[in-house]
N, C-alpha and C positions, 0 to 999 in steps of 0.2 A: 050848706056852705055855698052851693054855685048859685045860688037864690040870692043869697046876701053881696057874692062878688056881681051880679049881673045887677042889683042894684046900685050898689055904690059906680061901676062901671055907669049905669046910665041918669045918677045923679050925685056925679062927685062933690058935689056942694053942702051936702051931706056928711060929708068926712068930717068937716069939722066941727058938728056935734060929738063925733068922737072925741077930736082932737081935746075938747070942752071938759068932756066926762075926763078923760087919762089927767088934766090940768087939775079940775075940781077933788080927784084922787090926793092926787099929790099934794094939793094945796090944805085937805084935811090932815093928810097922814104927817104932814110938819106941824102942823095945828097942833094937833096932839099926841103932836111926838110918837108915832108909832113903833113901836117893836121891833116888826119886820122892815122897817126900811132902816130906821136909826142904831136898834139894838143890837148883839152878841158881834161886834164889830173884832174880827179878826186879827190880831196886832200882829202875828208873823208875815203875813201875807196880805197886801192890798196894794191897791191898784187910784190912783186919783181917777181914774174912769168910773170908779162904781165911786158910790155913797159910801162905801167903808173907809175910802182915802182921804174921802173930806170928812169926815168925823174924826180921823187920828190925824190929819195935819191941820184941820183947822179949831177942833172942839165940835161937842156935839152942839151946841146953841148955833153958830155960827155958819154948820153944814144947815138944819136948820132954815135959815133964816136965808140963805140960797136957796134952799131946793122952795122955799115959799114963793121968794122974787121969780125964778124959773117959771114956776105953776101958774103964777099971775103970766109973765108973759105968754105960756103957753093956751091959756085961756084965753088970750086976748088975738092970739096969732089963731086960732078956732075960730071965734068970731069974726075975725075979718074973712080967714077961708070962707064962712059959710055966706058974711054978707055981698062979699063980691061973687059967688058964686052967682046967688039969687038975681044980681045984674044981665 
């Protein structure tokens, strides 16, 4: 772990291959509708902070089809991290 923090510490440009990977996650698990992110959605209790909230107020296609546009931005806010990094 201090290996990886004194890397990223000495090449934070690199964070957003992270950033890239958590985006490409997410932008599968809407794809294909994943389980654990969309599925056993809680009706007593949720919050519009998590994904449970936007599945019961918006439908599950519609949360979806957010967290995909999100995943794309967040893909794209990676790639700029890491190209302006490389500057």
């Amino acid at each position: 772990m201090e290996k990886l923090q004194t890397f990223f510490a000495e090449n934070p440009h690199y964070f957003g291959l992270v950033i890239v990977a958590f985006g490409v996650v997410m932008l599968l698990s809407a794809i294909y509708d994943a389980k654990w992110v969309f599925g056993d959605v809680s009706r007593a209790t949720y919050s519009l902070r998590k994904i449970d909230g936007w599945v019961n107020f918006f439908g599950r296609k519609t949360a979806r089809i957010m967290v995909g546009v999100m995943s794309i931005i967040t893909i794209l806010a990676g790639i700029v991290w890491f190209v302006i990094g490389q500057l």
